[in-house]
C-alpha positions, 0 to 999 in steps of 0.5 A: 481666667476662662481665657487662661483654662483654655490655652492650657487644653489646647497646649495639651491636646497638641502635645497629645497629639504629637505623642500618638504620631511619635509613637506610631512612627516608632512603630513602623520602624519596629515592623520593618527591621524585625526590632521588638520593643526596647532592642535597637533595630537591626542594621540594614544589610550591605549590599554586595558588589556584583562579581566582575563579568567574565571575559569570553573566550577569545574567538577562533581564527577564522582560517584564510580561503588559501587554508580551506582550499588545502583541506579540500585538497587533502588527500584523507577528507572524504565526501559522504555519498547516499545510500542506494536504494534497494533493489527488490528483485522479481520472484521466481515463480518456480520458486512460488508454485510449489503447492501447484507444482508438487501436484503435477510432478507427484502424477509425472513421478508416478508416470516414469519408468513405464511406457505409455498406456491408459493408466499414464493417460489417467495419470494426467487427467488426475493431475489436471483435475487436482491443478483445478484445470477443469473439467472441459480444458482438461480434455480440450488439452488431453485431447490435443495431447493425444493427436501429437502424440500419435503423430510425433510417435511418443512413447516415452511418459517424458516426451508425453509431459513435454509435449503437455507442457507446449500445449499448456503454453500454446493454450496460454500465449495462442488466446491471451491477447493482450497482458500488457496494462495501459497507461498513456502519457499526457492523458487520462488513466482510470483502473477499475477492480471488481470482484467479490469482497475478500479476495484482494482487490484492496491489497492489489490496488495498493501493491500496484500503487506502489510500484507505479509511484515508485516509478515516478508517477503519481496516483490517486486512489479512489475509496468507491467501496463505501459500504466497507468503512474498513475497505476505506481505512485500508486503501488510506494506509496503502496512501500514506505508505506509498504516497498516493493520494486518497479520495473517499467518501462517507461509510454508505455514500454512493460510490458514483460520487466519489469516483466523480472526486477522484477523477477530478482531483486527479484531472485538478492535481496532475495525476497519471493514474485513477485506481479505483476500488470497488464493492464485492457484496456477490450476495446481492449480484443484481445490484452489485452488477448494476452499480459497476454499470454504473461506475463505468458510465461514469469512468466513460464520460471522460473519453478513453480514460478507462484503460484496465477493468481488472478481475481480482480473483483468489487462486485458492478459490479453484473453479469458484473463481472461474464461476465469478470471472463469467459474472463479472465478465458479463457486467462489465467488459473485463479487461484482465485478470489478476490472479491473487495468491498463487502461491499459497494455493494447489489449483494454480491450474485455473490460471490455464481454465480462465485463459481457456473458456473465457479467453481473458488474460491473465495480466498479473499475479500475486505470489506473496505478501511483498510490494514485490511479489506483485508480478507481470504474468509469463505463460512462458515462465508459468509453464517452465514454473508448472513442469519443473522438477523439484 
């Protein structure tokens, strides 16, 4: 009997079980075809054929060598050319010199129409005054003016500005020595610029750095005012725009080791050409003195790699320029002056003081804002510029 209860649980707790695992498979299939209980389960979606590929277009015919060759042939095909370059054509002083010019011709104007007498003589030393000649070469040139005068028999106020305007010229061209700036191939080339800050050291660098590589050379500049971040950041955009190539130190660095860089990076990649910029703190004239002493040990331990120590100086600044070219000149040997703004300026006359009373040639000058308008000096042309009539 015992024997008997027991098979009937057992049969039970199987069909139990059974039951529990039906029901749980049911459910799964409910889950996953959306169905709920008592509805049929959704049919399973068909699937749908893929549209057939699309056929590519057929290719071009490639045309044959005997085609191509009668295109070529063709009488309407044109061959693009290169644009050519422009060409920027030097200004002309007379065009540039007006503010100097109008100094001159007002005292000519006057001096017209009246024969020669000590009020034509006043005429003159005025304007000479007014151009910022200078006192001493103002008479050094009335002086001689009078001696030819006397011996060619001038009487007429025009014979007298022609003879000032050859003596102007003798005085320029007699003591100029040599205007030319020194580049040599196959050999080292440093340009050293001093002068006092403000005056376009910076500025006259990147012009001339520009028309050197623009005539195929290549040219390192070199940051050595490094008491100046902004002098710095300046000469980085003259590189990048003319496609030099900058060497610069830290702000406060000293200026002797990165003249060293420069020169050895200009030896390292094959430069024709070192720029160097420096500071200008007038201020501190000792020390500023004594530092471009101190460059141009440097420069000079290269044997003849220094060929221009140029003078910037601001022709707006009359006499005061003058003052600075005998400080710098005293320092540092100067080689040539470049003469900057000329053409905004009314004491163009200093041109004629400087060549005068420190024989020191006026190498190039600036009469403008462009690369351009950077130019070789011409005592001739300056003169014929300087005497013009408007």
């Amino acid at each position: 009997m015992v024997a008997v209860i027991v098979v009937v649980v057992v049969v039970a707790l199987v069909l139990l079980s059974a039951g529990v695992v039906a029901a749980v498979r049911i459910s799964g299939r409910s889950k996953r075809h959306g169905s709920v209980a008592g509805e049929p389960s959704a049919p399973p979606i068909p699937r749908q054929p893929r549209p057939p590929a699309e056929r590519s277009q057929p290719d071009v015919e490639t045309p044959s060598v005997e085609e191509l060759e009668e295109l070529l042939r063709a009488p309407d095909v044109e061959v693009a050319t290169p644009p050519e370059p422009e060409v920027v054509e030097r200004p002309r002083l007379r065009d540039r010199l007006a503010r100097t010019r109008g100094t001159f011709s007002g005292a000519f104007g006057r001096m017209r129409g009246h024969k020669i007498d000590d009020e034509t003589w006043d005429e003159l030393e005025e304007s000479l005054l007014l151009a910022d000649v200078g006192m001493v070469t103002t008479t050094r040139l009335l002086d001689a003016l009078r001696s030819r005068a006397k011996e060619e028999s001038v009487t007429e106020p025009d014979g007298l500005i022609a003879l000032l305007r050859d003596e102007v010229v003798a005085l320029l061209a007699g003591d100029a020595g040599d205007r030319a700036l020194h580049m040599l191939p196959d050999e080292p080339n440093v340009w050293m610029f001093v002068g006092v800050n403000g005056v376009g050291k910076t500025t006259t660098i990147g012009k001339l750095a520009s028309q050197r590589v623009g005539d195929g050379h290549r040219v390192v500049l070199a940051a050595g005012d490094t008491f100046r971040a902004a002098a710095a950041d300046q000469l980085q955009l003259w590189a990048e725009r003319t496609g030099g190539e900058l060497v610069r130190g830290q702000e406060g660095a000293d200026p002797g080791s990165v003249i060293f860089d420069a020169m050895a990076a200009a030896a390292g990649r094959g430069a024709d050409l070192v720029l160097v910029d420096t500071a200008g703190r007038l201020h501190t004239k000792t020390n500023l003195m004594e530092e471009l002493k101190k460059l141009r040990r440097i420069v000079d331990r290269t044997p003849g790699a220094l060929k221009e120590v140029l003078l910037v100086i601001d022709a707006s600044t009359g006499q005061n320029g003058l003052v600075q070219a005998k400080q710098f000149a005293d320092a540092v040997d100067v080689t040539g002056i470049a003469l900057t703004k000329l053409d905004g300026t009314a004491k163009g006359g200093i041109v004629i003081a400087i060549q005068a009373e420190l024989g020191i040639p006026v190498k190039i000058v600036g009469v403008g804002e462009g690369v351009g308008d950077l130019i070789e000096f011409d005592p001739h042309e300056f003169a014929a510029a300087l005497f013009a009539d408007d």
